[in-house]
GUDOLO-742496 format. One record per residue (C-alpha): x, y, z negated. Coordinates in steps of 0.25 Angstrom, whole numbers, plus 5000, padded with zeros to 4 digits. Each point is the difference from the previous one (the first is absolute). Layout:
// GUDOLO-742496
<<X; Y; Z>> ...
// end
This chain:
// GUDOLO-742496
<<5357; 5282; 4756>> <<4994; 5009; 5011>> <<4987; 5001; 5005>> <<4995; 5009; 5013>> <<4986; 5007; 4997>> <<4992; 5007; 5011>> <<4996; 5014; 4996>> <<4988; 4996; 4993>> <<5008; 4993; 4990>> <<4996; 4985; 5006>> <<5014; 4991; 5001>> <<5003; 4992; 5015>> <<5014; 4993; 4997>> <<5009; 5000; 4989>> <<5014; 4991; 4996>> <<5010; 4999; 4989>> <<5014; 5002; 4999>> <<5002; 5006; 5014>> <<5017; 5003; 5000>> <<5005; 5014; 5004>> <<5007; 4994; 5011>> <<4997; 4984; 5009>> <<5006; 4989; 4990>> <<4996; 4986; 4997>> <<4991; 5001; 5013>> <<4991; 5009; 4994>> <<5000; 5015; 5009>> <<5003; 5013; 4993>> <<4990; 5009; 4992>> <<5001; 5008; 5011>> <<4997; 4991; 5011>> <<4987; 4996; 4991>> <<4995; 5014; 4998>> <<5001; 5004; 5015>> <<4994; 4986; 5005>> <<4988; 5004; 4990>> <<4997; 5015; 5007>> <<5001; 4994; 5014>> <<4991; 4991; 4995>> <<4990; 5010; 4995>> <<5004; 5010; 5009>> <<4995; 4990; 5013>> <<4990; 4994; 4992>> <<4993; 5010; 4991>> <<4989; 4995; 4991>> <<5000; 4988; 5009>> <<5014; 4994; 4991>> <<4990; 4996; 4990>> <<4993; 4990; 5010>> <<5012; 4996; 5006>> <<5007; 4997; 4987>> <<4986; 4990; 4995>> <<5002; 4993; 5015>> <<5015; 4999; 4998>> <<4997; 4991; 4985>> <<5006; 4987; 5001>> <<4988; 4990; 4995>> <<5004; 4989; 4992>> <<5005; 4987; 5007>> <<4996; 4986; 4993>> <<5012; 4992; 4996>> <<5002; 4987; 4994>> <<5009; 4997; 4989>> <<5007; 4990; 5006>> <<5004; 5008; 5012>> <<5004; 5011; 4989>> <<5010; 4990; 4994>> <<5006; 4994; 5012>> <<5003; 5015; 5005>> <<5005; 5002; 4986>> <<5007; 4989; 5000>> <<5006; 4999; 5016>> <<5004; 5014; 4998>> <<5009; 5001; 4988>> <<5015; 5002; 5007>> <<5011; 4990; 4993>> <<5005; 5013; 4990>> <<4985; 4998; 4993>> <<4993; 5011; 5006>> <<4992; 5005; 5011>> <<4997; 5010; 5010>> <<5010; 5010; 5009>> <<5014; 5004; 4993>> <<4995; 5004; 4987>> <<4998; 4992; 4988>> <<4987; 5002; 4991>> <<4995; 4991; 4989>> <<4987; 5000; 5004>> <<4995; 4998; 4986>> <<4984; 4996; 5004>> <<5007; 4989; 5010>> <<5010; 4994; 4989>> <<4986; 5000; 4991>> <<4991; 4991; 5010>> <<5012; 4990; 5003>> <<5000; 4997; 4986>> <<4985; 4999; 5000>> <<5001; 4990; 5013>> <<5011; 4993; 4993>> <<4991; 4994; 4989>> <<4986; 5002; 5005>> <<5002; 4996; 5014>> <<4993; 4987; 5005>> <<5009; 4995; 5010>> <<5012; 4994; 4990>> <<5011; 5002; 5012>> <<4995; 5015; 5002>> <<5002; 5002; 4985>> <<5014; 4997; 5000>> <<5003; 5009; 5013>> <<4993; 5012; 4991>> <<5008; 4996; 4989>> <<5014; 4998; 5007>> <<4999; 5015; 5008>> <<4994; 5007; 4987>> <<5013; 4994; 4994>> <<5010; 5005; 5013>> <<4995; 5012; 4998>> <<5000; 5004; 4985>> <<5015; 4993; 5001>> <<5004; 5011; 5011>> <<4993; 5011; 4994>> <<5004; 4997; 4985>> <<5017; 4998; 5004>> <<5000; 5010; 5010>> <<5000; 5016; 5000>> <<4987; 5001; 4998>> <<5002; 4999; 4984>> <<5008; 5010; 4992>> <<5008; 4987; 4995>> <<5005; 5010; 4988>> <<4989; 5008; 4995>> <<4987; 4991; 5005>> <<4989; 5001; 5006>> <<4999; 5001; 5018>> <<5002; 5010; 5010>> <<4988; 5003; 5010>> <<5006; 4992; 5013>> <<5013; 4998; 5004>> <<5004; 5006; 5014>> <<5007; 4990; 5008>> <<4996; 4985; 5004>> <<5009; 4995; 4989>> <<4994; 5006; 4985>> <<5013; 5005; 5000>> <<4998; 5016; 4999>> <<4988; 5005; 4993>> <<4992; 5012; 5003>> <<5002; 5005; 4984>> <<4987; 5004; 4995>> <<4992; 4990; 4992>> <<4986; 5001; 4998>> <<4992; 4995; 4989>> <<4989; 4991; 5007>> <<5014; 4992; 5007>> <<5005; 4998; 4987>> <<4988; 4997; 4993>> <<4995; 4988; 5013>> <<5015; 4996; 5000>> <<5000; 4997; 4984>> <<4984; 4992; 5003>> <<5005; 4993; 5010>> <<5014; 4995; 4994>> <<4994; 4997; 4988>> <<4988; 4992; 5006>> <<5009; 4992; 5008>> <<5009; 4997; 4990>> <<4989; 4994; 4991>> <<4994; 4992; 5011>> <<5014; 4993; 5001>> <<5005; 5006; 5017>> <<5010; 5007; 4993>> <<5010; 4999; 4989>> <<5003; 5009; 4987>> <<5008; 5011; 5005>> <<4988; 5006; 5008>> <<4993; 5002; 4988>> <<5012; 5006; 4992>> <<5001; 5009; 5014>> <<4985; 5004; 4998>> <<5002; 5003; 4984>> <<5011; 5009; 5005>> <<4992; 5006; 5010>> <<4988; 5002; 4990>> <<5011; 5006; 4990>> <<5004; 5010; 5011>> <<4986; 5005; 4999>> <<5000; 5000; 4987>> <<5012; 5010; 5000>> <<4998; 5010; 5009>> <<4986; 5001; 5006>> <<4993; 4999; 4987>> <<4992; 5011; 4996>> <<4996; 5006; 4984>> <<4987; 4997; 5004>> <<5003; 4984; 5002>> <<4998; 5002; 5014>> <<5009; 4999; 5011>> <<5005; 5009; 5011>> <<5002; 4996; 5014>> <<5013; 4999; 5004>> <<5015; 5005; 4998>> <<5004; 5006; 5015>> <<5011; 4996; 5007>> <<5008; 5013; 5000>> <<5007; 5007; 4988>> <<5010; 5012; 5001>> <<5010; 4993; 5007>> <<4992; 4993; 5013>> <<4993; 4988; 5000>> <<5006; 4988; 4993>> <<5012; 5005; 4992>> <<4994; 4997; 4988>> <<5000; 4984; 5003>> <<5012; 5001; 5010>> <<5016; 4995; 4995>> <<5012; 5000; 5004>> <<5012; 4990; 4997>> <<5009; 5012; 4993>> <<4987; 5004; 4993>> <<4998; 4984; 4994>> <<5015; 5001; 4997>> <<5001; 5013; 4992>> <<4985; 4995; 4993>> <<5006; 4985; 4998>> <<5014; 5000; 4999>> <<5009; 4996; 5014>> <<4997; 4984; 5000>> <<4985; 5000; 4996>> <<4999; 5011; 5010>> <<5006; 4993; 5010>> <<4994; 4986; 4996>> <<4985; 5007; 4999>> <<5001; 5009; 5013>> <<5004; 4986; 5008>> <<4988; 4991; 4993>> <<4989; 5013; 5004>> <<5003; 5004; 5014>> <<5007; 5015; 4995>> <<5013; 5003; 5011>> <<5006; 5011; 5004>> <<4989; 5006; 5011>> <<4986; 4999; 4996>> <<4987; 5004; 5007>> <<4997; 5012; 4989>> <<5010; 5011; 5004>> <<5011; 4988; 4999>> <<4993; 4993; 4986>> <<4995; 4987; 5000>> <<4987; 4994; 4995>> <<5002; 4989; 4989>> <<4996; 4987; 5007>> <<5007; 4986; 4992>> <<5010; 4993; 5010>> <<5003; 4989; 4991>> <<4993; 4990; 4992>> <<5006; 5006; 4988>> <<4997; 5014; 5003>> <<4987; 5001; 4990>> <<5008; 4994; 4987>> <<5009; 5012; 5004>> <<4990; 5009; 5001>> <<4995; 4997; 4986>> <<5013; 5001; 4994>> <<5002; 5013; 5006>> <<4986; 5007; 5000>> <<5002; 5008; 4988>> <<5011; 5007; 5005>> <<4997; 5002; 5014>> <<4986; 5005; 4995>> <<5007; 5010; 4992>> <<5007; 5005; 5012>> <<4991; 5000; 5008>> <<4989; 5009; 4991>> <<5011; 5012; 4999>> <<4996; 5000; 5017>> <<4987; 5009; 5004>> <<4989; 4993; 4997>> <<4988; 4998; 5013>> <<4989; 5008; 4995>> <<4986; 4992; 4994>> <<4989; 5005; 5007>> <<4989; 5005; 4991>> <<4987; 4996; 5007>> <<4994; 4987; 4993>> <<4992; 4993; 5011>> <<4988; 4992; 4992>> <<5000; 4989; 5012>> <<5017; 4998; 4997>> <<4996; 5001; 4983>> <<4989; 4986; 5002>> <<5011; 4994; 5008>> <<5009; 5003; 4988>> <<4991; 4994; 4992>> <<4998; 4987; 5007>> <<5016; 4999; 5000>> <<5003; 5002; 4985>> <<4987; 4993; 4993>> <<5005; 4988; 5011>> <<5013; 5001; 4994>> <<4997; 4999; 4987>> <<4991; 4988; 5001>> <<5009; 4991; 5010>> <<5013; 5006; 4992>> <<4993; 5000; 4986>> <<5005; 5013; 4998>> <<4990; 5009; 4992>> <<5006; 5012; 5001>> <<4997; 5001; 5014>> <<4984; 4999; 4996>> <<5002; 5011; 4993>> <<5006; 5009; 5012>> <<4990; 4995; 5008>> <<4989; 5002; 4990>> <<5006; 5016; 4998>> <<4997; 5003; 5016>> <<4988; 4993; 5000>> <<4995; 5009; 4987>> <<5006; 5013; 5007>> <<4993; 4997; 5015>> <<4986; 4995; 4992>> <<4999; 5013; 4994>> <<4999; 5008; 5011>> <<4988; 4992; 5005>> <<4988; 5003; 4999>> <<4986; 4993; 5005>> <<5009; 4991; 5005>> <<5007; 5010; 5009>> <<5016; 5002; 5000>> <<5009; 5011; 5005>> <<5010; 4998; 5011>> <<5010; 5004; 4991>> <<5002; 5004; 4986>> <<5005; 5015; 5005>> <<4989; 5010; 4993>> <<4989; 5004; 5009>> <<5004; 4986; 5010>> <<4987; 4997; 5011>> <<4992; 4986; 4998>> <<5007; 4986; 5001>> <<4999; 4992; 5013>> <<4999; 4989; 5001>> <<5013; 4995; 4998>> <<4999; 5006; 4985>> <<4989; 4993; 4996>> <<5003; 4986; 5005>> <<5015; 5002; 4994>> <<4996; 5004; 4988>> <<4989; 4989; 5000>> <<5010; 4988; 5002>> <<5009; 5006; 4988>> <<4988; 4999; 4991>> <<4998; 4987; 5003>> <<5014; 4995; 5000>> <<5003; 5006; 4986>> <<4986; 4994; 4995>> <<5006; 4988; 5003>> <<5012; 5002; 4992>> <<4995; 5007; 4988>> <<4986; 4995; 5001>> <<4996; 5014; 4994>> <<4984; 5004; 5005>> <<5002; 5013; 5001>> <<5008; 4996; 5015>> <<4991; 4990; 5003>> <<4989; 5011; 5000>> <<5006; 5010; 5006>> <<5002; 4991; 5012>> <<4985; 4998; 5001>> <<4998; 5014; 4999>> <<5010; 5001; 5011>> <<4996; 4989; 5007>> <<4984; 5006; 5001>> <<5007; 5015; 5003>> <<5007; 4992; 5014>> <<4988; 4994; 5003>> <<4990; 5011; 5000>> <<5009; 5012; 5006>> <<5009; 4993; 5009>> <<4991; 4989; 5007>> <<4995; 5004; 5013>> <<4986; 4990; 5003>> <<5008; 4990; 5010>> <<5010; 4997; 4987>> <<5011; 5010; 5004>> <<5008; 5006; 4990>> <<5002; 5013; 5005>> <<5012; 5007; 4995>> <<4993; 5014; 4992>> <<4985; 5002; 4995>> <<4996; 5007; 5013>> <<5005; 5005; 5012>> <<4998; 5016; 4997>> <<5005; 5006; 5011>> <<5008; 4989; 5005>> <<4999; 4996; 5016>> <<4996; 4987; 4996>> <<4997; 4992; 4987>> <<5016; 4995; 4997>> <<5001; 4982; 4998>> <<5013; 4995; 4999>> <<5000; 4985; 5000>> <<5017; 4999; 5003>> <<5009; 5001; 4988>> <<5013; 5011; 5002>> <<5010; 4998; 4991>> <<4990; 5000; 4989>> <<4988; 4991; 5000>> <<4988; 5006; 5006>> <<4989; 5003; 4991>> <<4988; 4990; 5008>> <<5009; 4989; 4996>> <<5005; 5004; 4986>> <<4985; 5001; 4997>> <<4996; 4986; 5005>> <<5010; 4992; 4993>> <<4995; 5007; 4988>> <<4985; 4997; 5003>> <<5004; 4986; 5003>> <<5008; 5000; 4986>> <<4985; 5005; 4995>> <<4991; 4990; 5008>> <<5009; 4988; 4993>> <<4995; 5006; 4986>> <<4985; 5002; 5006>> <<4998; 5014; 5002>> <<4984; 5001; 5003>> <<5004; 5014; 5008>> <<5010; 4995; 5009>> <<4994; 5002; 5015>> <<5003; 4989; 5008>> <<4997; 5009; 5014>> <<5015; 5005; 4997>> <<5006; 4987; 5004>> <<4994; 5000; 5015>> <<5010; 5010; 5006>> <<5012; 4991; 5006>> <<5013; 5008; 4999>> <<5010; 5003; 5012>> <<5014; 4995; 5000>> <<5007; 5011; 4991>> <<4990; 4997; 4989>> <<5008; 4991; 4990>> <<4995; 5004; 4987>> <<4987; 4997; 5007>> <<5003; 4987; 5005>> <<5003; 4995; 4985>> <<4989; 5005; 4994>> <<4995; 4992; 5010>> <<5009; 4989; 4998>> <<4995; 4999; 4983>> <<4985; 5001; 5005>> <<5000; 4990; 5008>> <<5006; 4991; 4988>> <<4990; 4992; 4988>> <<4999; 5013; 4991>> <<5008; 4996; 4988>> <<5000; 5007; 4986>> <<5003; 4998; 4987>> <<4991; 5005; 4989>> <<5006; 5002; 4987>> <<4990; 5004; 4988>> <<5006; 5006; 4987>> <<5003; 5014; 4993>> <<5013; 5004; 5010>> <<5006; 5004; 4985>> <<4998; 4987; 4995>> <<5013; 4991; 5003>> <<4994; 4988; 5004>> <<4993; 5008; 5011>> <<5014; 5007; 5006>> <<5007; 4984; 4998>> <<4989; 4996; 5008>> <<5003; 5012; 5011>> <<5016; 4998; 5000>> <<4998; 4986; 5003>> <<4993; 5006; 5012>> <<5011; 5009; 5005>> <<5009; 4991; 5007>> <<5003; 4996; 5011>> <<4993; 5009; 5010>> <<4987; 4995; 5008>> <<4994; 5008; 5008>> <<4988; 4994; 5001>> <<4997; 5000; 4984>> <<4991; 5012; 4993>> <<5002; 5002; 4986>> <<4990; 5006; 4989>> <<5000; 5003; 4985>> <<4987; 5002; 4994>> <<4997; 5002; 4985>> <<4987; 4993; 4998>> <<4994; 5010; 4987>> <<5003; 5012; 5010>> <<5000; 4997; 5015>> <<4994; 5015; 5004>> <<5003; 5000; 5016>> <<5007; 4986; 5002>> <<4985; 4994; 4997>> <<4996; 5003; 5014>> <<5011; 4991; 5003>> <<4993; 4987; 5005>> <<5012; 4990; 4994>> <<4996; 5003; 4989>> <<4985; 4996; 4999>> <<5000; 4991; 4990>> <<5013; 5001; 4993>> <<4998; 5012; 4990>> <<4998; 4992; 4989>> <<5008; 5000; 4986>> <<5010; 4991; 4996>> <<5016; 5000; 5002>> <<5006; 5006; 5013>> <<4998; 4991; 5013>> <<5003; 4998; 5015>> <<4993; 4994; 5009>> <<5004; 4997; 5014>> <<4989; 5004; 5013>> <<5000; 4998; 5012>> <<4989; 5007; 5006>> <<4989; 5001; 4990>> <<5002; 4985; 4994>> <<5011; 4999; 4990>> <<5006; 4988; 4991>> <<4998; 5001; 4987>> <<5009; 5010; 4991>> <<5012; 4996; 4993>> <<5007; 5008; 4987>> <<5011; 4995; 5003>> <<5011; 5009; 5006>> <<5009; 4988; 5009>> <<4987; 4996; 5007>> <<4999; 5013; 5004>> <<5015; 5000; 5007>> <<4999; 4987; 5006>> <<4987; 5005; 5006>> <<5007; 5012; 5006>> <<5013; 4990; 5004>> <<4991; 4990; 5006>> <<4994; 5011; 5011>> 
// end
């Protein structure tokens, strides 16, 4: 990132990943720095009040006109925008949202038929590594043929979510979520960290360029797999004899039986392919990339039922926690790192919350609160706007981002986990936060929107989370997927913070584990018995 100060130290413009020389439309470094000092250079101090006038204000729109743009503009190869290809992670999230919440039946099923185009073309095109897992950043041409190489955590970390949520809610069939568990694996393998944490990405470059450690050749597969399954596994995965990295090609299947092959011949080609130089892993851990992290493997274990993801997921969360204090995170977990933003905060906050839902552990539950108040309190500007750092310091202007990037932006992340907290009766949730409309690019937004505007649903299960009648009850809860249902576990002979709660007014009483089923503040009566619990999930 670069930031333009004037001599008193006060910054007027700043930008990220500004390239050495023009590409992808974006001018050189160069180019940038000089069209700052004509700036200041004509302008003097004045570039400060020019830079307040030139602050785009924030256009109401609809979520309707947000899906049809959505919808209208996806191109028949599943994605959208000019000739590159990104996933688009926060836009893949609210289509599977609008695909089950949605009020207009016909509208649903567009939502769900585009999120499923698009996770199709990204999932068997070059946007995966189809052999070691998990997805590049974007692929470069209109086709998700060639990848730009780098893989970032947060795309990896939203892709799994998004995979595994659709999935579960039935729009997509098993293999998405065995190419999510592969992504998650990938994480797993090389961006982990000895402190539990993650780093935040693995670049695109090694020694030899960019993307000869995933690129083939058809004499390479041959020498690797023998002549005839060479042959046979160039053919079915798109590998010739000129390729688009300095003459190799990106594994891409060709055939319908291109994946059974790829199984067959992992091992080996894995092998090979690790005696190549190895892309770097960047050592920075982003707290905002660790909560989406968080929400991605606590999801998979509940709607895979596969604990050992918890645990992961439990392990970041117990690393980034540790470094909070008064509520307050780091940016990052480097030593001496600056304050949070916003996008900290309300990432780490929905992590919390997902993997209370799947463990049904306190301690998570209450460090959401704590969070929850922390987002509330520093971040709040009185007309409801979140804005994106505790205060503007020396700053031209006080920074709100409503729009997501390639991550969700931190306004949104944090009122979809209000909302989550609302359904549950949070007394300190502040209802002025839900006035500001957000403008077109504001997806996460929009869904939190989406769930708020939906009966607040939750259910409440009582019991010692140790006790196994009380975790029966919770993994009755775990599938399939429903984005508009709030779980919480609370043990009646120690409630501590989860009191405040107002779902459970009346409920802390002794006895077996129970569930009961709200909507709003009125609930059926509890049930003990574990199918119940299911069928009231399965039945919406």
């Amino acid at each position: 990132a670069s930031l333009f100060l004037l001599p008193d130290g006060r910054a007027f413009e700043g930008g990220t990943y500004h390239p050495p020389w023009p590409k992808y439309g974006m001018a050189a470094f160069r180019t940038v720095v000089q069209g700052a000092a004509d700036r200041y250079r004509r302008l003097g101090d004045g570039v400060l009040r020019a830079t307040r006038t030139e602050q785009r204000p924030i256009e109401d729109v609809e979520l309707n006109d947000v899906l049809m743009r959505i919808v209208d503009g996806q191109h028949d190869d599943g994605g959208w925008g000019g000739e590159a290809r990104f996933p688009h992670g926060p836009r893949l999230l609210l289509l599977a949202d609008s695909a089950l919440l949605h009020g207009d039946l016909a509208m649903r099923e567009r939502c769900g038929r585009v999120l499923r185009q698009a996770l199709k073309a990204m999932v068997g095109g070059g946007l995966q590594d189809h052999l070691g897992g998990g997805f590049h950043r974007y692929c470069v041409d209109g086709d998700w043929g060639v990848p730009h190489f780098e893989k970032m955590l947060y795309d990896n970390a939203l892709l799994s979510t998004v995979l595994l949520r659709a999935w579960s809610a039935g729009i997509v069939d098993g293999s998405m979520a065995a190419t999510a568990g592969r992504a998650l694996e990938w994480m797993v393998t090389t961006l982990r960290r000895p402190d539990g944490a993650f780093n935040g990405s693995q670049d695109a470059d090694d020694d030899s360029g960019e993307g000869h450690f995933y690129a083939w050749r058809p004499d390479e597969l041959s020498a690797v797999l023998g002549p005839a399954l060479g042959r046979t596994v160039a053919g079915a995965w798109g590998v010739g004899s000129s390729g688009p990295v300095d003459g190799g090609c990106v594994l891409r299947p060709r055939t319908p039986g291109a994946r059974s092959l790829l199984v067959a011949t992992r091992r080996r080609l894995l092998a090979h392919r690790a005696q190549r130089p190895c892309p770097p892993v960047h050592d920075q851990a982003v707290v905002a990339w660790n909560g989406l992290a968080v929400i991605a493997f606590a999801e998979a274990a509940r709607l895979m039922g596969h604990p050992p993801y918890a645990d992961v997921a439990a392990a970041v969360a117990e690393t980034v926690c540790g470094r909070m204090v008064d509520g307050r995170l780091p940016r990052t977990l480097s030593r001496g790192a600056p304050d949070g933003v916003l996008e900290d905060h309300s990432a780490m906050l929905l992590g919390l919350l997902a993997l209370h839902q799947c463990t049904g552990a306190a301690r998570w539950m209450a460090g959401a609160l704590e969070l929850a108040a922390e987002v509330q309190h520093a971040f709040a500007e009185a007309d409801g706007r979140l804005r994106q750092v505790r205060s503007a310091g020396l700053l031209p202007t006080v920074p709100i981002r409503a729009e997501d990037s390639a991550e969700p932006a931190g306004w949104g992340m944090a009122l979809v986990a209000l909302q989550q907290l609302e359904a549950l009766g949070w007394a300190d949730a502040r209802p002025e936060l839900w006035t500001p409309r957000p403008p077109q690019g504001a997806e996460t937004h929009h869904r939190a929107l989406l769930r708020h505007s939906r009966p607040h649903r939750s259910l409440v299960i009582t019991g010692d989370p140790e006790d196994a009648r009380t975790q029966a009850l919770l993994k009755a809860s775990h599938r399939p997927w429903r984005p508009d249902l709030v779980v919480l576990v609370v043990d009646p002979a120690s409630p501590g913070a989860l009191a405040a709660l107002g779902c459970t007014d009346g409920r802390l009483y002794p006895g077996p584990p129970r569930a009961w089923r709200c909507t709003g503040s009125a609930c059926a009566l509890p049930t003990v018995d574990p199918e119940v619990v299911g069928d009231w999930v399965r039945e919406g």
